[in-house]
Kinemage of the C-alpha trace (Angstrom):
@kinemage 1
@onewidth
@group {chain A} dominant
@subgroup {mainchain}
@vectorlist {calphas} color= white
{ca unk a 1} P 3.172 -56.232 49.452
{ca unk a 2} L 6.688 -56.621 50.472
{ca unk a 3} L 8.879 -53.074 51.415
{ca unk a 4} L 10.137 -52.217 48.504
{ca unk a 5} L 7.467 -52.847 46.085
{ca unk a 6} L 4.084 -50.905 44.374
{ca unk a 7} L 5.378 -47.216 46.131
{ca unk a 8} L 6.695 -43.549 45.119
{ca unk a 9} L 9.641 -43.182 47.316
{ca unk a 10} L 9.878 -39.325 46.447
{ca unk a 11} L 6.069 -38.699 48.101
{ca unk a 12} L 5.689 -41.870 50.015
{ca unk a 13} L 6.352 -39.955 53.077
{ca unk a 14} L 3.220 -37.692 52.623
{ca unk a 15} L 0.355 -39.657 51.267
{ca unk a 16} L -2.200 -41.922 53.455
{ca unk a 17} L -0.137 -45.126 52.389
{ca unk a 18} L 2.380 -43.940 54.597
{ca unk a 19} L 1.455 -45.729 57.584
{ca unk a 20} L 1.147 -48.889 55.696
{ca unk a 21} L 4.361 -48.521 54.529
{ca unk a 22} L 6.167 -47.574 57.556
{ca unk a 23} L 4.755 -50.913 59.200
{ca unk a 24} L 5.778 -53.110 56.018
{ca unk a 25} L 9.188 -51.437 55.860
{ca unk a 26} L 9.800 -51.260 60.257
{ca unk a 27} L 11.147 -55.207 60.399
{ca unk a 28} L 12.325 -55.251 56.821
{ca unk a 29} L 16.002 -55.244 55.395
{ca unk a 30} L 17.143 -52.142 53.664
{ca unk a 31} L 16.355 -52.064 49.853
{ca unk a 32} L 17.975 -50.308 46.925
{ca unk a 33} L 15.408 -47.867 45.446
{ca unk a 34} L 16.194 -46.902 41.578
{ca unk a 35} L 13.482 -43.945 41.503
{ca unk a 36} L 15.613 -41.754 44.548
{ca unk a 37} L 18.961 -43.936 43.649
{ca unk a 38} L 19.017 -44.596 47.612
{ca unk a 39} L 19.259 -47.215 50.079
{ca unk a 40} L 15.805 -46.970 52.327
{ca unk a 41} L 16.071 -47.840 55.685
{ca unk a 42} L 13.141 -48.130 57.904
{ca unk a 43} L 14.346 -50.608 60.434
{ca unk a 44} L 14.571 -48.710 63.851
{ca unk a 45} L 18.229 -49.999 64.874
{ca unk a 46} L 19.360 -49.856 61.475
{ca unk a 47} L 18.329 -46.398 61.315
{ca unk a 48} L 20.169 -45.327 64.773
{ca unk a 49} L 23.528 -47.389 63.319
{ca unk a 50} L 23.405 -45.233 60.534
{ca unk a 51} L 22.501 -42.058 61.904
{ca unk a 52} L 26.152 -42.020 64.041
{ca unk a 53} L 28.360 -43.804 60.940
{ca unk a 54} L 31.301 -41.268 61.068
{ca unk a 55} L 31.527 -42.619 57.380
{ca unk a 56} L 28.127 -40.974 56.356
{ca unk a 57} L 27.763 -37.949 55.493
{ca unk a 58} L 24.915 -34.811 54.975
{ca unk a 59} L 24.492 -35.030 51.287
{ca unk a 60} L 25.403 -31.867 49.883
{ca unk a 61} L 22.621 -29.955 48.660
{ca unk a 62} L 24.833 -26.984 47.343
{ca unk a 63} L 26.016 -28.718 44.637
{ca unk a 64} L 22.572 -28.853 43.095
{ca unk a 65} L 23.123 -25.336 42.630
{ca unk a 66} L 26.442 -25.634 41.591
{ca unk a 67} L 26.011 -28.447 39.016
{ca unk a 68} L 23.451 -26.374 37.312
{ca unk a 69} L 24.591 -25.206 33.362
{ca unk a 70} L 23.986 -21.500 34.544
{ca unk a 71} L 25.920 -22.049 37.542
{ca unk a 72} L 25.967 -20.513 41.026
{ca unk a 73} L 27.569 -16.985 40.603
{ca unk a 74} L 25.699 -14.000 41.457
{ca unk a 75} L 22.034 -15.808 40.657
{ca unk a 76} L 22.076 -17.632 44.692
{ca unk a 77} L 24.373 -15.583 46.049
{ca unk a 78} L 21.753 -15.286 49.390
{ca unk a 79} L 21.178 -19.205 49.089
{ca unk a 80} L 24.871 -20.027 48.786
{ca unk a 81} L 25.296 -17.590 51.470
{ca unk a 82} L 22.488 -19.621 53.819
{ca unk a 83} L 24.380 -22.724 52.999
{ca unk a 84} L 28.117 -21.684 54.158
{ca unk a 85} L 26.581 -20.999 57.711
{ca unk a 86} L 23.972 -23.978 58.303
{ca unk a 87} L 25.822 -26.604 60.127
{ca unk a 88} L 24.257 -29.308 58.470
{ca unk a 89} L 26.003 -28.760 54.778
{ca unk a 90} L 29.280 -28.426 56.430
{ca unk a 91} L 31.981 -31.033 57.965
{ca unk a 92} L 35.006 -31.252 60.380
{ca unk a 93} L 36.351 -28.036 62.392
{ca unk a 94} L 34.265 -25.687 60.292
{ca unk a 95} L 30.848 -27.968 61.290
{ca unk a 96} L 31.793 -28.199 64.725
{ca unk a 97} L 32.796 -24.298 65.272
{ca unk a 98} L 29.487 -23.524 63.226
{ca unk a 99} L 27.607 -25.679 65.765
{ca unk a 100} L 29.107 -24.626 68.856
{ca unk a 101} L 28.025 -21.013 67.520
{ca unk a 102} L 24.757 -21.539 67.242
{ca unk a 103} L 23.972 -24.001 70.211
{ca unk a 104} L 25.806 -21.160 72.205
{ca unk a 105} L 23.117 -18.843 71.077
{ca unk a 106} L 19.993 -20.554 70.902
{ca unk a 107} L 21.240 -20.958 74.964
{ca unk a 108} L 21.406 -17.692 75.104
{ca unk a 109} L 18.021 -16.889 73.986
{ca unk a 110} L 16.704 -19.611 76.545
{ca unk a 111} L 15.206 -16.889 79.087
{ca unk a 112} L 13.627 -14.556 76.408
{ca unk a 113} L 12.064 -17.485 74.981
{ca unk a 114} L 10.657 -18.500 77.959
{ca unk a 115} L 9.049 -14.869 79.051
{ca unk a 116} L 7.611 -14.819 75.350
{ca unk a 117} L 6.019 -18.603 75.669
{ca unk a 118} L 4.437 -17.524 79.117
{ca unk a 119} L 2.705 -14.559 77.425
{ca unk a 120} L 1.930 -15.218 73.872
{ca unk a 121} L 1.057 -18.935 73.806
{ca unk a 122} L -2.570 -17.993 75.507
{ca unk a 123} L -2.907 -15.937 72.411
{ca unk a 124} L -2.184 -17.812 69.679
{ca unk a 125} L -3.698 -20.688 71.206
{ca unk a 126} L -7.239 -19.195 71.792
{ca unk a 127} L -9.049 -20.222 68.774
{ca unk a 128} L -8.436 -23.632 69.816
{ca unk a 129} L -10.549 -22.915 73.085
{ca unk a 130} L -13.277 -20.911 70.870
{ca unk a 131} L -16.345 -23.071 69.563
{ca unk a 132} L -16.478 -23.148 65.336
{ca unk a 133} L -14.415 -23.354 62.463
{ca unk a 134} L -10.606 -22.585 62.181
{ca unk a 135} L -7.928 -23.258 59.999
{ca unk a 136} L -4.979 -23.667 62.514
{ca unk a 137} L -1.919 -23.224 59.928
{ca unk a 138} L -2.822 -19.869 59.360
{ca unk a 139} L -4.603 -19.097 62.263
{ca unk a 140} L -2.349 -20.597 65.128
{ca unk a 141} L 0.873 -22.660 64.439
{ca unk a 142} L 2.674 -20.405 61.179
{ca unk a 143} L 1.991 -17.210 63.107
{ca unk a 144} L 3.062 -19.008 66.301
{ca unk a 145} L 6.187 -20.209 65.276
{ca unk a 146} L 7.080 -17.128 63.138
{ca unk a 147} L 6.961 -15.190 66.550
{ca unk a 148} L 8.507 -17.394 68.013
{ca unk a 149} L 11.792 -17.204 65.659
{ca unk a 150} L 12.137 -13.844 65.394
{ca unk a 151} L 12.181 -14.207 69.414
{ca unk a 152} L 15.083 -16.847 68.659
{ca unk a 153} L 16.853 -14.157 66.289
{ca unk a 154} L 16.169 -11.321 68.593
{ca unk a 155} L 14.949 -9.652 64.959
{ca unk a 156} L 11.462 -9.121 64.153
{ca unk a 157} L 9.682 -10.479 61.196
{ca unk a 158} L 6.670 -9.051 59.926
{ca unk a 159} L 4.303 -10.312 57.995
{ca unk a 160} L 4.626 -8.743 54.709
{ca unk a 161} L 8.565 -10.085 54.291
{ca unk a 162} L 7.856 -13.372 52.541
{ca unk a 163} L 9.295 -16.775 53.512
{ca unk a 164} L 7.634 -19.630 53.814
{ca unk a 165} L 9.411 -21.274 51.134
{ca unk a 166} L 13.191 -21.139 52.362
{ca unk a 167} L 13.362 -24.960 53.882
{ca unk a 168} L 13.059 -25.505 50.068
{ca unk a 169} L 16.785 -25.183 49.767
{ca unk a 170} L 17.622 -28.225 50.243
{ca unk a 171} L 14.878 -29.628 47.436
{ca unk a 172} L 16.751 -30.789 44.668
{ca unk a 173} L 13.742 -31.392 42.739
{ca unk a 174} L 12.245 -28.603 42.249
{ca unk a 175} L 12.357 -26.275 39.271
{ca unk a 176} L 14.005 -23.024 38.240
{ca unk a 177} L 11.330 -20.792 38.611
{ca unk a 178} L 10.487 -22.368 41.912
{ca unk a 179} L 14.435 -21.627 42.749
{ca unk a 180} L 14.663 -18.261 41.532
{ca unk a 181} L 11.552 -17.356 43.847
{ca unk a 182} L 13.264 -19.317 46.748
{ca unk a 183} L 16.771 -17.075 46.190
{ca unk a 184} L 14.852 -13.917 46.070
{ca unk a 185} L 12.869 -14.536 49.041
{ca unk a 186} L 16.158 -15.792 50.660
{ca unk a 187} L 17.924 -12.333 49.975
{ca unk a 188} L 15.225 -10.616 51.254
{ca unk a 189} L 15.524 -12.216 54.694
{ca unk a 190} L 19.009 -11.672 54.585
{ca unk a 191} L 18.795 -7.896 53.439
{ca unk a 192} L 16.311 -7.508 56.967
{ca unk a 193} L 18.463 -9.087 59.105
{ca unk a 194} L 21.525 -7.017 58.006
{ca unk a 195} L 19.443 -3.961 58.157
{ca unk a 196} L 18.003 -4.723 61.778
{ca unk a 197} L 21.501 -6.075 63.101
{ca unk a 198} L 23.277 -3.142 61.921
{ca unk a 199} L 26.382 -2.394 60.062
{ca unk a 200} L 29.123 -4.040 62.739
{ca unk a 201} L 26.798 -7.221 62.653
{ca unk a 202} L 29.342 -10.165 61.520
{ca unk a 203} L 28.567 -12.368 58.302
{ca unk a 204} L 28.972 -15.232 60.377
{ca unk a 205} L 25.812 -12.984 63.032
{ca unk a 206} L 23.937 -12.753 60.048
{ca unk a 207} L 24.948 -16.285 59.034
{ca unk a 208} L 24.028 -17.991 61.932
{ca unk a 209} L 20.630 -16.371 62.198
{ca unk a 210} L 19.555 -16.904 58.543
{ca unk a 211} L 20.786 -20.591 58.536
{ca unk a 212} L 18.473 -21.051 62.235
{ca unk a 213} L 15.555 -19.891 60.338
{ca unk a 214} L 16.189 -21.849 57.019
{ca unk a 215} L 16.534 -25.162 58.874
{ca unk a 216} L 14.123 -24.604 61.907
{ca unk a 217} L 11.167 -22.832 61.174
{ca unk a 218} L 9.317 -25.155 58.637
{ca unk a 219} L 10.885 -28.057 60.432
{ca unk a 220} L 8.902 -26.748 64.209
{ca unk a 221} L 5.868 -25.688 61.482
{ca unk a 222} L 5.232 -29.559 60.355
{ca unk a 223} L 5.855 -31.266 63.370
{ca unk a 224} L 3.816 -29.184 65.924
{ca unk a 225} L 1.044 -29.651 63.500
{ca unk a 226} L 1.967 -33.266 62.274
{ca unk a 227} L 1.719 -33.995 66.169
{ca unk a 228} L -1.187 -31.886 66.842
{ca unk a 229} L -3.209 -33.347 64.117
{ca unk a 230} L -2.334 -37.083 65.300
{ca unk a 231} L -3.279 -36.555 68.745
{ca unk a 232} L -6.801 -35.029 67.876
{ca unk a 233} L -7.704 -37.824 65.690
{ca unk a 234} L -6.001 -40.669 68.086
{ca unk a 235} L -8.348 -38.787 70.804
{ca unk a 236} L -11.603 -37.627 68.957
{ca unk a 237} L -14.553 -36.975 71.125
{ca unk a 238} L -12.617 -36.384 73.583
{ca unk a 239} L -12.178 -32.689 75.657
{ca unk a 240} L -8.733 -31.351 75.469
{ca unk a 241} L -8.563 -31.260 79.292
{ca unk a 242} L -9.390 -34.866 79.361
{ca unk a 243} L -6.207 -35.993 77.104
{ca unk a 244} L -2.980 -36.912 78.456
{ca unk a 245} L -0.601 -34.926 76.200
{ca unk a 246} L 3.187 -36.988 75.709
{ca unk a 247} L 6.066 -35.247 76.756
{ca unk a 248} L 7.270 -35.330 73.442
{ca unk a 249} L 6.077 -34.766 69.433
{ca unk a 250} L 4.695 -37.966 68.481
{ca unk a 251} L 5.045 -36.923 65.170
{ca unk a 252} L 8.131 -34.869 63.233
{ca unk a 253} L 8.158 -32.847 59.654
{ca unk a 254} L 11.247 -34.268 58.852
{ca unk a 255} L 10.212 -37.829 57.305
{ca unk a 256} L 13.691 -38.800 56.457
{ca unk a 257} L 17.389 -37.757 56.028
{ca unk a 258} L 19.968 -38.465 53.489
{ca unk a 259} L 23.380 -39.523 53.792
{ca unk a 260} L 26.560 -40.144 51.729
{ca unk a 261} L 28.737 -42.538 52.065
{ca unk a 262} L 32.342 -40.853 52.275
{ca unk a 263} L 34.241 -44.199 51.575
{ca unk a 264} L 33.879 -47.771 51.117
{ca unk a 265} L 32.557 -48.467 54.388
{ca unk a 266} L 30.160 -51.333 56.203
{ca unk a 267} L 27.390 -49.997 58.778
{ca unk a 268} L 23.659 -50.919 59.390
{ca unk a 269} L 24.001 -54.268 58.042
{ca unk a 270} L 25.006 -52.366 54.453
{ca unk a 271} L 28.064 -52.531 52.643
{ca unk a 272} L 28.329 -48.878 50.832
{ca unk a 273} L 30.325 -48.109 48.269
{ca unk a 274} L 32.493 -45.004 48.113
{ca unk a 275} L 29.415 -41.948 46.646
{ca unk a 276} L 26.260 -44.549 47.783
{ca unk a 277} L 23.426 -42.618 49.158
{ca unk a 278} L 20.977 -44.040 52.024
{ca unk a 279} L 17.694 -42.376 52.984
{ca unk a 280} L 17.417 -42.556 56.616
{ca unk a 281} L 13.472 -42.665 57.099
{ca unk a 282} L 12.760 -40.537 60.858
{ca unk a 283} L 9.625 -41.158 60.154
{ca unk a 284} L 9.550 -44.682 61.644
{ca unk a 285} L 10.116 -43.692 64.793
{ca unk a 286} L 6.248 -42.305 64.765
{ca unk a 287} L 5.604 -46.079 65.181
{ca unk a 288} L 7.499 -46.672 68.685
{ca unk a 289} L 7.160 -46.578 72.092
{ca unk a 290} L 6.931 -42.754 73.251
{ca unk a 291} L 10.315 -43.594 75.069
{ca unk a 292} L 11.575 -43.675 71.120
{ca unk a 293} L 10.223 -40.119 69.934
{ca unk a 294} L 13.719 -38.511 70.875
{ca unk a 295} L 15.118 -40.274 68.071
{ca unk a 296} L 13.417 -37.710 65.740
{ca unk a 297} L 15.776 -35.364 66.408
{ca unk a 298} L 18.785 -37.569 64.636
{ca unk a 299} L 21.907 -39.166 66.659
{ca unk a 300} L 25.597 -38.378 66.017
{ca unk a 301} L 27.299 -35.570 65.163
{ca unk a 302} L 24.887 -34.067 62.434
{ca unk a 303} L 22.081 -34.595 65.107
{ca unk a 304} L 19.140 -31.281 65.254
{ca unk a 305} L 20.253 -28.286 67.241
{ca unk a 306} L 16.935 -27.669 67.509
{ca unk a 307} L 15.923 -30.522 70.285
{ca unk a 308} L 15.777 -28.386 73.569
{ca unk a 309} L 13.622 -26.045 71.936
{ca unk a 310} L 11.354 -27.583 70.156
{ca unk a 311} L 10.709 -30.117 73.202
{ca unk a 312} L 9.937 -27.371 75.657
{ca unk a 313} L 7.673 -25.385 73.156
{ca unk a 314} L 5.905 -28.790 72.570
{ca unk a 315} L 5.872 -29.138 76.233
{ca unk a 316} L 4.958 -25.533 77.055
{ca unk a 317} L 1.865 -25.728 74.328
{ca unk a 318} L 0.538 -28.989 75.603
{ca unk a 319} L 0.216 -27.472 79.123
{ca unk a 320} L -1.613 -24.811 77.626
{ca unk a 321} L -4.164 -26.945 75.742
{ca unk a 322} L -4.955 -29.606 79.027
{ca unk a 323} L -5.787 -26.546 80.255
{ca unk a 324} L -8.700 -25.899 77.486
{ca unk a 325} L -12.294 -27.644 78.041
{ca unk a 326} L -12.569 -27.699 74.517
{ca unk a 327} L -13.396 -30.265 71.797
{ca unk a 328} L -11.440 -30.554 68.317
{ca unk a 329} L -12.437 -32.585 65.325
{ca unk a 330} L -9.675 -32.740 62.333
{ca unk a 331} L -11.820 -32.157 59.275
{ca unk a 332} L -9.022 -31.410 56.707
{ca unk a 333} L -5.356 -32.000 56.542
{ca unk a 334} L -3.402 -31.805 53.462
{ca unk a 335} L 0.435 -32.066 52.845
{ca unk a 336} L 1.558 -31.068 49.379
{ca unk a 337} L 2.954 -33.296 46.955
{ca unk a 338} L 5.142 -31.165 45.612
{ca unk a 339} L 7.813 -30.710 48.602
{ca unk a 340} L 10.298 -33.419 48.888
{ca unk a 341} L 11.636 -32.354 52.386
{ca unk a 342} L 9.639 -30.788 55.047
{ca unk a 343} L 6.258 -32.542 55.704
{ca unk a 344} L 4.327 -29.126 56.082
{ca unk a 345} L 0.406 -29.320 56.020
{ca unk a 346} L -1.295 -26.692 53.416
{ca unk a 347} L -4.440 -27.025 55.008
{ca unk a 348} L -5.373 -27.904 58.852
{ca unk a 349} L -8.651 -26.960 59.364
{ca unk a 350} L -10.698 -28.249 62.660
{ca unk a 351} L -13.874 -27.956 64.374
{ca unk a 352} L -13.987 -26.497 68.266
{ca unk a 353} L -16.748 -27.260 69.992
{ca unk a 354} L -17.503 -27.348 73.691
């Protein structure tokens, strides 16, 4: 089967034929794909080139809201609101001063996080020492990293305010009823942070918070358990205490990123035309050398604010499980095949035995 043939480029990334792919596709050229009108790159040099192209560009997911015949207006006011404040959908100065705002922050927050990882990981990480049946989404890494945010926000988020769906922004395939859900739960958020921040709280304080937990939380959600879930299989039968845990993800949620060519422009061995998308596939760097997992995190200016956190959490949980005696057997893991961006497991349910 050569690369580009016999698969569904819009769920490739989340089906058991992705590994097959990914091996195909690692030492293959780039390919024009007519289903996702993109370029696919899985080539790991290729992918770096392209990652830093100045010429390339996010691809800007607010104008599937603005394209749409009803318009933006008033009906994603919260979602056009997350948008103008996540670095990602932004370029030049006003990228670079949103950036420098929230790197700045998420600093900032480095010693609370810290004292909250020292006493609540032992908590939300006890079922996995417990003998029996668990479903670890629910159970340990949603309620882990929802803590864990609203540590990063310095708000709190309880349960009952909905929002597992926001990452879905930047979905342009889903529907309108699926959007209208994903703008109300948006505004919601936003409403509770205004409320909790106060009245002198900035838009661009509220901003900056709201676009941290649009882009981050789903993305830590899929690859703490897109990791967890390879290195339990990769080791089965073995105690947790017995397993030498990598010093970085192995796995990430994000299985690709798009880009835009700005301009007529030549990079990765691809000559783009001025409006040509090219799907960036992250993914392929599950099938390096460890030394290669930092390139999950992106290169160049767009690259994840998110790195220094998300490796010390990984870091700061895998100390906690070598710790554990434990057993774990994977006996279900399902991502949905109806989310085109974040791969985010429905179901992770293992058995603990000791």
């Amino acid at each position: 089967m050569t690369a580009s043939g016999g698969y569904n480029y819009l769920t490739v990334y989340r089906q058991r034929e992705s590994d097959d792919f990914l091996r195909s596709a690692r030492a293959a050229p780039p390919f024009y794909d007519r289903l996702t009108r993109a370029w696919i790159v899985v080539e790991p040099d290729r992918c770096r080139e392209l990652l830093s192209a100045p010429g390339l560009l996010p691809a800007p997911a607010l104008e599937h809201y603005r394209n749409m015949p009803s318009g933006l207006g008033e009906a994603f006011a919260s979602v056009a609101f997350a948008f103008e404040h996540i670095p990602l959908s932004m370029h030049g100065e006003r990228h670079a001063e949103a950036r420098r705002r929230a790197s700045t922050w998420i600093a900032s927050r480095h010693q609370a996080l810290h004292a909250w990882a020292a006493e609540s990981l032992p908590r939300h990480l006890a079922p996995l020492a417990q003998p029996g049946r668990t479903e670890l989404m629910s159970t340990v890494i949603k309620p882990l990293v929802r803590e864990l945010f609203a540590t990063l926000v310095d708000v709190d988020l309880p349960e009952q305010l909905a929002f597992d769906e926001v990452s879905l922004v930047f979905d342009k395939s889903i529907g309108m009823s699926r959007r209208m859900r994903l703008e109300a739960e948006m505004a919601a958020l936003e409403r509770h942070l205004r409320d909790r921040m106060g009245p002198d709280a900035s838009d661009d304080e509220v901003g900056m918070r709201l676009g941290l937990l649009v882009i981050g939380k789903d993305a830590l959600v899929g690859t703490l358990a897109e990791s967890l879930s390879h290195l339990f299989e990769a080791h089965a039968g073995q105690p947790l205490g017995s397993i030498v845990f990598p010093k970085l993800p192995q796995r990430t949620a994000v299985p690709f990123v798009e880009r835009i060519a700005a301009t007529a422009l030549r990079a990765g061995g691809l000559d783009l035309a001025e409006g040509d998308r090219v799907r960036i596939v992250l993914q392929t760097y599950g099938h390096e050398p460890a030394t290669e997992h930092h390139r999950f995190f992106g290169a160049g200016a767009h690259a994840c604010l998110g790195r220094p956190l998300s490796v010390e959490v990984w870091a700061a949980i895998a100390a906690r499980l070598a710790g554990l005696s434990s057993t774990v057997e994977v006996r279900r893991y399902e991502l949905p095949l109806d989310s085109y961006v974040f791969n985010v497991p429905g179901v992770f349910e293992v058995d603990v035995s000791r």
